[in-house]
C-alpha positions as CSV (number, residue, x, y, z in Angstrom):
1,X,34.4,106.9,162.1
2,X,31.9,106.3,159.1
3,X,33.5,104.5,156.6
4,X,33.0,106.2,153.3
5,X,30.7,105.6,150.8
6,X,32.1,103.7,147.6
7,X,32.8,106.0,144.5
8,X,31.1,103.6,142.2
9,X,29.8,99.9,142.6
10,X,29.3,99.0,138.9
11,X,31.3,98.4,136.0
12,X,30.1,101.5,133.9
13,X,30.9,104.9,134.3
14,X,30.0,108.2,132.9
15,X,31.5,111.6,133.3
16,X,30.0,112.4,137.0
17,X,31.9,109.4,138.4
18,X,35.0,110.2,136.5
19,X,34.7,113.6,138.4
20,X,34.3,112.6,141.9
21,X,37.1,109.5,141.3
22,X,39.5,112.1,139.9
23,X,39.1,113.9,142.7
24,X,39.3,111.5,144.6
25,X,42.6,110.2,143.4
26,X,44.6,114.1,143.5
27,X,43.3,114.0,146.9
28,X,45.6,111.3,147.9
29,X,48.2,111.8,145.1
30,X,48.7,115.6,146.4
31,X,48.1,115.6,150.4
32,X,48.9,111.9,151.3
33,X,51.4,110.8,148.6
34,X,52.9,114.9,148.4
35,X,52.8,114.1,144.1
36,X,53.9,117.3,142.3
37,X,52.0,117.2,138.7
38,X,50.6,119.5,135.7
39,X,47.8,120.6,135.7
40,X,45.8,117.9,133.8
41,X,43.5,116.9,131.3
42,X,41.3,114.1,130.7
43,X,40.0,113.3,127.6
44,X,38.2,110.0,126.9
45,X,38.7,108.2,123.4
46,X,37.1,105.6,120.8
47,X,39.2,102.5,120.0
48,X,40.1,104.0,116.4
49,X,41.2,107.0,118.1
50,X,44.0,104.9,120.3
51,X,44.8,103.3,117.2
52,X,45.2,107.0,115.1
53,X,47.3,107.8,118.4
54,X,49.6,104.5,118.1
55,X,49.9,105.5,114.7
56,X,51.2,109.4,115.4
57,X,53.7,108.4,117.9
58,X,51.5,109.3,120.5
59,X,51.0,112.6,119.9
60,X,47.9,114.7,120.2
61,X,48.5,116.8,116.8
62,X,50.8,115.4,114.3
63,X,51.5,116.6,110.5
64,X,50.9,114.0,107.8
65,X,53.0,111.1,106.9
66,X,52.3,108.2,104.6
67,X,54.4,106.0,107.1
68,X,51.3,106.8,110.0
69,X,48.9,105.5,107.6
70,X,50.5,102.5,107.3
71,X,51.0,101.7,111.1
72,X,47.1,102.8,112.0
73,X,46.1,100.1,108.6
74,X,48.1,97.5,110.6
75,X,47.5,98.3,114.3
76,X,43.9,97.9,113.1
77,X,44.4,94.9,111.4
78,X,45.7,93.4,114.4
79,X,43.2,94.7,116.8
80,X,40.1,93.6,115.1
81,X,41.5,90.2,114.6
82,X,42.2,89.4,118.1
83,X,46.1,89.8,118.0
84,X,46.5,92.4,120.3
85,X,44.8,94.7,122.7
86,X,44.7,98.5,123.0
87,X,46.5,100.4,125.8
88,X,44.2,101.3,128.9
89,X,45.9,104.8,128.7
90,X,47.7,107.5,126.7
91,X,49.7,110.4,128.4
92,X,51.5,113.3,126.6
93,X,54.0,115.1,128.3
94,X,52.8,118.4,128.1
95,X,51.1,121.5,130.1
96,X,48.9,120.7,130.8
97,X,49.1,117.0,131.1
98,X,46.9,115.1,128.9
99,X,45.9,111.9,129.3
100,X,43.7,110.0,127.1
101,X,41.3,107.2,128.7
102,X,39.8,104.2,126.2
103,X,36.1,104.6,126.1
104,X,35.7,100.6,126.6
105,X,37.2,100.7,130.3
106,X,35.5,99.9,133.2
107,X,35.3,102.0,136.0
108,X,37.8,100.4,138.3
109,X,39.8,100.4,135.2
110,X,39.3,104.2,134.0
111,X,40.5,104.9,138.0
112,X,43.7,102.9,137.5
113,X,44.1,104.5,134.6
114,X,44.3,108.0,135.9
115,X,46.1,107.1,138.6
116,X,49.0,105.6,136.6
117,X,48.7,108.4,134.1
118,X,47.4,111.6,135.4
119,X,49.3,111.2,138.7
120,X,52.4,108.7,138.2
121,X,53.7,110.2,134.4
122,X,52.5,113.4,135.4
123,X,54.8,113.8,138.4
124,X,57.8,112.0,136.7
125,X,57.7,114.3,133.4
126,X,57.5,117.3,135.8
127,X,60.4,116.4,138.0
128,X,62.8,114.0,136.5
129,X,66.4,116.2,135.1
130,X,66.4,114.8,131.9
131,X,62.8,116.3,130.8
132,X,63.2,119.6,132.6
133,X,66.9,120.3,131.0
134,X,65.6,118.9,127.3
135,X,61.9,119.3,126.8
136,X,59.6,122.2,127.0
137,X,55.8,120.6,128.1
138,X,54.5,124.7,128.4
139,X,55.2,124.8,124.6
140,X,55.2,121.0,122.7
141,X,51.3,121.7,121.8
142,X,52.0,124.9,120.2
143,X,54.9,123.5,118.2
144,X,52.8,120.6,117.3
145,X,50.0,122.6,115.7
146,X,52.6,125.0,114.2
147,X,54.3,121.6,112.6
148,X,51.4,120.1,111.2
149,X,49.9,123.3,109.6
150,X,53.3,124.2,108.4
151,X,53.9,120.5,106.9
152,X,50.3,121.2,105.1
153,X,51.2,124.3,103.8
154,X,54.4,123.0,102.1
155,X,52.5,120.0,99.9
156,X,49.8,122.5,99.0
157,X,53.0,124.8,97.6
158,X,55.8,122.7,96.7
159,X,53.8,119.0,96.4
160,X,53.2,116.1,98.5
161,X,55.8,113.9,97.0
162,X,58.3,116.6,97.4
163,X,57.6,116.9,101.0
164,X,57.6,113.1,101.8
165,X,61.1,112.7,100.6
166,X,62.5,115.2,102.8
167,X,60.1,113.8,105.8
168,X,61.3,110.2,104.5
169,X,64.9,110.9,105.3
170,X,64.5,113.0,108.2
171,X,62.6,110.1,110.0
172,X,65.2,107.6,108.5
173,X,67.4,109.9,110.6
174,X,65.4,110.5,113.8
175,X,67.9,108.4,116.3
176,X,70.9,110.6,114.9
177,X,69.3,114.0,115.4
178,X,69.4,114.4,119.2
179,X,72.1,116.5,121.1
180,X,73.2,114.1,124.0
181,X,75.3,116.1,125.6
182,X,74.8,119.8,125.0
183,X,72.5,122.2,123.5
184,X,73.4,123.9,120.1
185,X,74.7,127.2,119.9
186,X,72.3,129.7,119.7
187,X,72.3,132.1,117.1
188,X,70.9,135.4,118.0
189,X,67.8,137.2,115.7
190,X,69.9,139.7,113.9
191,X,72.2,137.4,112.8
192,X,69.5,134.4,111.8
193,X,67.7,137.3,109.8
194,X,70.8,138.6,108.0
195,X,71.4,135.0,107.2
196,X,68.5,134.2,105.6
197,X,68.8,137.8,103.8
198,X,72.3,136.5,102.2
199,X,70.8,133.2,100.7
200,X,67.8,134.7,99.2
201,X,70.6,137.0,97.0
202,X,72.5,134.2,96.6
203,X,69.7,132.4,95.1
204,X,68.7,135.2,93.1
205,X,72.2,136.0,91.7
206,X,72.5,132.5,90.3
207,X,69.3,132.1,89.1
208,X,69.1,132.6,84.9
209,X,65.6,132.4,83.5
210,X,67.5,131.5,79.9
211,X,67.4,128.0,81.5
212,X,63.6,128.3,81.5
213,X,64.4,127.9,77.4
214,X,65.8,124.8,77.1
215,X,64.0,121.8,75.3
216,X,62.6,118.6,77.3
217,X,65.0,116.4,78.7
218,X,67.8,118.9,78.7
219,X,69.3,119.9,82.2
220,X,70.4,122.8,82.9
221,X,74.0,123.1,84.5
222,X,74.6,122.6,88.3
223,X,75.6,125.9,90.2
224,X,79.1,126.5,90.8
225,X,81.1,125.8,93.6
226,X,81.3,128.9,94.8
227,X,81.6,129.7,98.6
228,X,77.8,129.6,99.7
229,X,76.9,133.1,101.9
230,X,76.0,129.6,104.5
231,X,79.3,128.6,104.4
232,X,80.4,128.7,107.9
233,X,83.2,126.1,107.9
234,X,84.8,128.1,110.7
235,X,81.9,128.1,113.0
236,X,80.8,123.9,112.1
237,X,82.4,122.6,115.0
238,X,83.3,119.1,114.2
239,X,82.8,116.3,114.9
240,X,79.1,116.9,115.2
241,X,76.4,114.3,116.5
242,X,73.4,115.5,115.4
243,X,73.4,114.9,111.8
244,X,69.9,115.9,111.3
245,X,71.3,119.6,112.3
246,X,74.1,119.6,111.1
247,X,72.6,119.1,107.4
248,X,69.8,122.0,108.1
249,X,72.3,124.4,109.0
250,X,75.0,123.3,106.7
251,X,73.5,121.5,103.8
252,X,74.4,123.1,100.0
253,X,71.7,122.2,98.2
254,X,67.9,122.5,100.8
255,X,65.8,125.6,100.5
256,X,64.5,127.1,103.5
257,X,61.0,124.9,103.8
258,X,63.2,121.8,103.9
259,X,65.5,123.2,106.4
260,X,62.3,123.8,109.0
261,X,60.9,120.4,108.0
262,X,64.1,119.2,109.2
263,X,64.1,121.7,112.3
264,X,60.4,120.0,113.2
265,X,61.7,116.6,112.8
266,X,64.7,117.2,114.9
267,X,62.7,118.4,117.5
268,X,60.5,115.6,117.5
269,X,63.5,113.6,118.2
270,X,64.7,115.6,121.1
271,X,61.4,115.6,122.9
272,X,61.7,111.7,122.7
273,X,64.8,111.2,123.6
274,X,64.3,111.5,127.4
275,X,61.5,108.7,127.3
276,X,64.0,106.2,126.0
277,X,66.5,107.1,128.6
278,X,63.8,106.4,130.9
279,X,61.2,103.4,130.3
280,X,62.2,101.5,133.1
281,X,61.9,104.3,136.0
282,X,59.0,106.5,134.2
283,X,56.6,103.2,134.1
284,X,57.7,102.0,137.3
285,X,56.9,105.3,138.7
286,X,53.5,105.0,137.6
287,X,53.1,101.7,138.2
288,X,54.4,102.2,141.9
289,X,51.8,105.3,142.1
290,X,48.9,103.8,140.7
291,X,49.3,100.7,143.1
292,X,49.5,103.1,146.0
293,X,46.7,105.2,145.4
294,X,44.4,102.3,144.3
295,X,45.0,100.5,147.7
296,X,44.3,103.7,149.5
297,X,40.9,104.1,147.3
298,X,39.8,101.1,148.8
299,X,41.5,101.1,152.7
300,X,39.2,104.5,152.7
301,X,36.0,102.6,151.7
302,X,36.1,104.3,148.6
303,X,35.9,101.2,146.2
304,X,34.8,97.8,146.6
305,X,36.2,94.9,147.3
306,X,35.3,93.6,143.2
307,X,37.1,97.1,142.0
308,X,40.0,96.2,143.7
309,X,40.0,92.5,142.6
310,X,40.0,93.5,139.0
311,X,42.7,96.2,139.9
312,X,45.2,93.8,141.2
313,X,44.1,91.6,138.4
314,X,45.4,94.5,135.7
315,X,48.0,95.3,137.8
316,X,49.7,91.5,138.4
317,X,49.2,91.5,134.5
318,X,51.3,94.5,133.9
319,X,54.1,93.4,136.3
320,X,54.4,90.0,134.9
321,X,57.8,88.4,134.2
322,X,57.5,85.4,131.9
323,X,60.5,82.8,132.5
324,X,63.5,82.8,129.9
325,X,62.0,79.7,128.6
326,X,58.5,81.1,128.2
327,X,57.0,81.7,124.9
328,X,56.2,85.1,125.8
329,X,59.8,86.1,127.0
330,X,60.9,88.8,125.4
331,X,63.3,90.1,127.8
332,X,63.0,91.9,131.1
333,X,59.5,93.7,131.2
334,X,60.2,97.1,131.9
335,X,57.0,97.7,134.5
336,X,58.2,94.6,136.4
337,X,62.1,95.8,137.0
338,X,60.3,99.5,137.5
339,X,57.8,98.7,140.2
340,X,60.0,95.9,141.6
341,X,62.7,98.1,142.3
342,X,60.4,100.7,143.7
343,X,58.5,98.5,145.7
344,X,62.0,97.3,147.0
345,X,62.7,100.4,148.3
346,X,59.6,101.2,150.3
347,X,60.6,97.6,151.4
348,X,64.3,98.8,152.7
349,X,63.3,102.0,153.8
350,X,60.8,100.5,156.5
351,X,61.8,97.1,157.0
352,X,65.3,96.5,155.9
353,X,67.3,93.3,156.7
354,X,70.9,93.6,157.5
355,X,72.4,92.8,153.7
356,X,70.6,96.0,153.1
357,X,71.6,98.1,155.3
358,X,74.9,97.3,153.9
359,X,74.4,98.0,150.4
360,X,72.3,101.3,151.0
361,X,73.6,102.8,154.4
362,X,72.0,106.2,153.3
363,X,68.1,105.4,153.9
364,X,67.9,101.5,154.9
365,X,65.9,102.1,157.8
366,X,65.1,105.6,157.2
367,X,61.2,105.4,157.0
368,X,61.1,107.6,154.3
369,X,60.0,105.8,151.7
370,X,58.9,108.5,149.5
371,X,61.9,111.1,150.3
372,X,63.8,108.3,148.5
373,X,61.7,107.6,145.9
374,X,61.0,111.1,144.8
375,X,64.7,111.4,144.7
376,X,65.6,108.8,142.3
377,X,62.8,110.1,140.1
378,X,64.2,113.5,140.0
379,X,68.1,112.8,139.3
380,X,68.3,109.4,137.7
381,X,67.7,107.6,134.5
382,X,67.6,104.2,134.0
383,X,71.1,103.0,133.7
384,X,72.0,105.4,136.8
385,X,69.0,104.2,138.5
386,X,69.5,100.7,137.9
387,X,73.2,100.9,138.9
388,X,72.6,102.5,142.5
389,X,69.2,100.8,143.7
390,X,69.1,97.3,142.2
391,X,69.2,95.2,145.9
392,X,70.4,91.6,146.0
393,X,67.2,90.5,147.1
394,X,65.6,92.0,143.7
395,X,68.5,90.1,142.1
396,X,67.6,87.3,143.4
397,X,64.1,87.4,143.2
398,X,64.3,87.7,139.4
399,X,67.2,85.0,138.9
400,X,69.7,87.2,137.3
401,X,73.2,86.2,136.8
402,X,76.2,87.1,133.8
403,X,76.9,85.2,130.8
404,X,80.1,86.1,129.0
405,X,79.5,85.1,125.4
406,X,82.3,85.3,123.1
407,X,81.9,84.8,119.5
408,X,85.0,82.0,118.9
409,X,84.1,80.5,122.1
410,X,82.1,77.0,122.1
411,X,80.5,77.5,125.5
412,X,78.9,80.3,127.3
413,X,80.7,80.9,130.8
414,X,78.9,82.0,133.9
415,X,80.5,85.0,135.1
416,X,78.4,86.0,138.2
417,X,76.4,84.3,140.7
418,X,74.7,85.3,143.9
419,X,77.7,86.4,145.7
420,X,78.9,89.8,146.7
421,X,81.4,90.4,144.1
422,X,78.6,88.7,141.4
423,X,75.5,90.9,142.5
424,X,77.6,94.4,142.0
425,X,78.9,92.5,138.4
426,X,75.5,91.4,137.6
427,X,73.7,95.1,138.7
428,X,76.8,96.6,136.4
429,X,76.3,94.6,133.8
430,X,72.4,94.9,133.2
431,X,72.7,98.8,134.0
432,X,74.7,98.5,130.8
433,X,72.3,97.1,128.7
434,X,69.8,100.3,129.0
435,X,72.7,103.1,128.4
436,X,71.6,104.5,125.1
437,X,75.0,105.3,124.0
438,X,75.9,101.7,123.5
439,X,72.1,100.8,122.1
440,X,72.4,103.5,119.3
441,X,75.6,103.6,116.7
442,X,78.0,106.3,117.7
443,X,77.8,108.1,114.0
444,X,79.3,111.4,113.5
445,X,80.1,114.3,111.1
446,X,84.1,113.9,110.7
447,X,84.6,116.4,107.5
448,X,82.9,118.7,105.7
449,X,84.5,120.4,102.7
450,X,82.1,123.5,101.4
451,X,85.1,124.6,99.4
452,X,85.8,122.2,96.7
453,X,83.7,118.6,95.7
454,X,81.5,119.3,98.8
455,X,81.9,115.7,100.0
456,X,81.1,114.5,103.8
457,X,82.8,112.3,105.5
458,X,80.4,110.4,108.3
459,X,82.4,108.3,110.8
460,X,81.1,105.2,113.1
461,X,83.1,104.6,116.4
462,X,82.3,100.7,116.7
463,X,81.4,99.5,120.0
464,X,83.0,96.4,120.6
465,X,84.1,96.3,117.0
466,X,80.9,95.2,115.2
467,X,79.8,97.1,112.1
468,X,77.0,98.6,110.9
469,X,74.7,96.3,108.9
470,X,75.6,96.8,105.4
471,X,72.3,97.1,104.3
472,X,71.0,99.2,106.8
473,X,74.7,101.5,106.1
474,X,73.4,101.8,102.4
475,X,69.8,103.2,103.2
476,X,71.4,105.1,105.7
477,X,73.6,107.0,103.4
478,X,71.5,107.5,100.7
479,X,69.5,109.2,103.2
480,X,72.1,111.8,103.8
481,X,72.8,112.0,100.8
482,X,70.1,113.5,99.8
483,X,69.9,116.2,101.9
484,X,73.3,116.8,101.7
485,X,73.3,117.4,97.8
486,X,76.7,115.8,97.2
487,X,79.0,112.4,97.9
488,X,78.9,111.3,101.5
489,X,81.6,108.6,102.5
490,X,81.1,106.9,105.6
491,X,84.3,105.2,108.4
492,X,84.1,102.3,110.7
493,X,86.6,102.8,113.3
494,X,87.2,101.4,116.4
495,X,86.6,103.4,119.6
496,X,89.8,104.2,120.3
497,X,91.5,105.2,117.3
């Protein structure tokens, strides 16, 4: 058999090797590796473009924030003074799947790149539970454009620094506006309508242009407590975890653009959510992908020997684990523990040794490599994923063992070693650290009274008794409390009471 021709032998590209390398790449990704994707697209940027993107959290259309401004202002900073590099790539979950490539790549790099992206994310937003049950990729790029021209069209009526404060304290709130469990209730058309219908009277009823009258610096007086037509005390269901919805359904005092502007942030938070849950598997995923498909570019002939050399040069990069004691340590890199662990289980699924077939009776031996993989992509997150599949080996291989630390205690005690009972304590233990639920503060709605003073009552179950930081607590509230109109008192309790 002829050995294939080489896709490329230089450094520099231009849109016809792009082509015939991306084609090159789904043939593998979709017949050898049996990758389910998006359809995607490609879309090569300029440096300042990565660096708008950084600042936008990524996204492809975004509305306009002062706070993006000043991320781009220092991303760029940095960048053109040598203190940190770009990202090769940018993918967006969406349908179709886009994925931005830096125009400064080199060609073995701009084939890694949509390899890891256009292949490796593109198969784990598709498949994994969490971003089928909670995102929507068909419809993200629609909402985006409808958010940022409906964020425009609020400054232009109501005023920039109207709309920043609402935006201000809906981002403030971002990590409290996710549903982690369950979906809200949804409320059908009719009755959205008639709702909407009731608080424009409302509104109108209460509304006295006599107050139009009164000289400078005199306020007219504040509504009174009357039951609000949006008074649905009933129907709150408390305790409620999203706060950020609670307060658009429920607040007194926001008119109806403030409520959507709310709605958009919100949503923005829910379409993130999963990708926090899931760092460590989606970029081990790609980085497990992209490492395949590169090594079957160049077993066909397809690249050269000096592509693949500066491939496994990026790629050794990417998986590096700096030492505990290493300047750059900054915990456990999430592409190392992601492609470690996958690579592990290729490892035990072909050539397992007998302490494997031990811990993971169901496919040591199996063969299957990829029947396992594309299994724990689909139904895990990273704590789950963590907590069935780290091996002992992988344990071992990246020195882990337990600390307990205890506060009154003048020495740190080892608490698991390389022993059976110390690799399960050790694979609990870090499968801990990435649960979001113990990451993020456990803040809910407690009380609501629509009735009387109007005052909320917020409530922290503590998690391991430590506190909120009282400054944080303060900017925190003052943040709800001005979208919620009235007093808001916040409780530290502990988990169990």
């Amino acid at each position: 058999m002829t050995p294939a021709a080489p896709l490329f032998r230089e450094a520099e590209w231009d849109f016809g090797t792009l082509d015939r390398t991306y084609k090159a790449i789904e043939e593998i990704a979709l017949n050898d590796l049996k990758l389910d994707v998006y359809p995607n697209q490609i879309e090569v940027i300029s440096s300042e473009q990565m660096l708008d993107a950084y600042s936008s959290l990524a996204m492809p259309l975004m509305y306009s924030h002062w706070s993006f401004g000043k991320l781009f202002a220092r991303e760029e900073t940095l960048y053109r003074a040598g203190y940190s590099a770009l990202a090769y790539e940018i993918v967006i979950n969406s349908s179709p799947c886009i994925s931005y490539l830096l125009e400064e790549n080199t060609m073995p790099m701009q084939a890694l790149v949509i390899a890891h992206a256009a292949f490796g994310h593109n198969h784990f937003f598709k498949n994994n539970y969490l971003f089928r049950q909670w995102t929507n990729a068909a419809g993200i790029l629609d909402y985006l454009a409808f958010a940022k021209s409906y964020i425009a069209a609020c400054e232009d009526r109501y005023g920039r620094e109207d709309v920043e404060a609402i935006l201000d304290s809906a981002h403030a709130l971002m990590d409290q506006g996710v549903f982690r469990y369950s979906r809200p209730p949804r409320a059908s058309r009719e009755r959205v309508l008639e709702k909407h219908r009731k608080r424009r009277e409302y509104e109108a009823e209460a509304y006295s242009e006599l107050w139009r009258t009164l000289p400078a610096g005199i306020k007219a007086p504040s509504a009174p407590l009357i039951p609000d037509p949006e008074d649905e005390s009933d129907e709150m269901r408390l305790p409620e975890e999203n706060i950020l919805y609670f307060l658009e359904k429920h607040s007194p005092v926001l008119k109806d653009w403030q409520r959507e502007t709310l709605r958009i942030v919100r949503t923005l938070a829910q379409y993130f959510y999963s990708q926090k849950q899931t760092k460590v598997m989606n970029e081990g995923c790609a980085t497990f992908v992209h490492h395949a498909i590169m090594n079957q570019l160049y077993d066909k002939g397809l690249i050269t020997e000096g592509a693949l050399l500066e491939f496994l040069h990026s790629h050794t990069s990417v998986v590096f684990q700096p030492e505990f004691d290493d300047k750059r340590y900054n915990g456990l890199n999430p592409y190392a523990l992601g492609y470690g662990m996958m690579a592990d289980i290729k490892r035990i699924c072909e050539e397992p040794a007998g302490e494997d077939r031990d811990w993971f009776p169901s496919f040591a031996g199996s063969g299957d490599y990829m029947a396992v993989l594309k299994n724990a992509w689909a139904n895990y997150r990273d704590e789950s994923f963590i907590e069935q599949f780290l091996s002992p080996k992988l344990i071992r291989d990246f020195r882990l063992f337990a600390l307990h630390d205890k506060a009154g205690d003048s020495a740190y005690k080892v608490a698991a070693i390389h022993n059976e009972n110390g690799y399960r304590l050790v694979r609990t233990m870090l499968a801990r650290q990435y649960d979001i639920g113990l990451a993020e503060p456990n803040i809910q709605i407690a009380e609501a009274d629509l009735k009387s003073d109007r005052r909320l009552l917020l409530q922290h179950r503590m998690h391991r008794g430590v506190p909120l930081n009282e400054k944080t607590k303060s900017l925190m509230l003052a943040h709800v409390e001005r979208l919620w109109g009235y007093d808001v008192d916040l409780d530290e309790l502990e988990a169990d009471e």
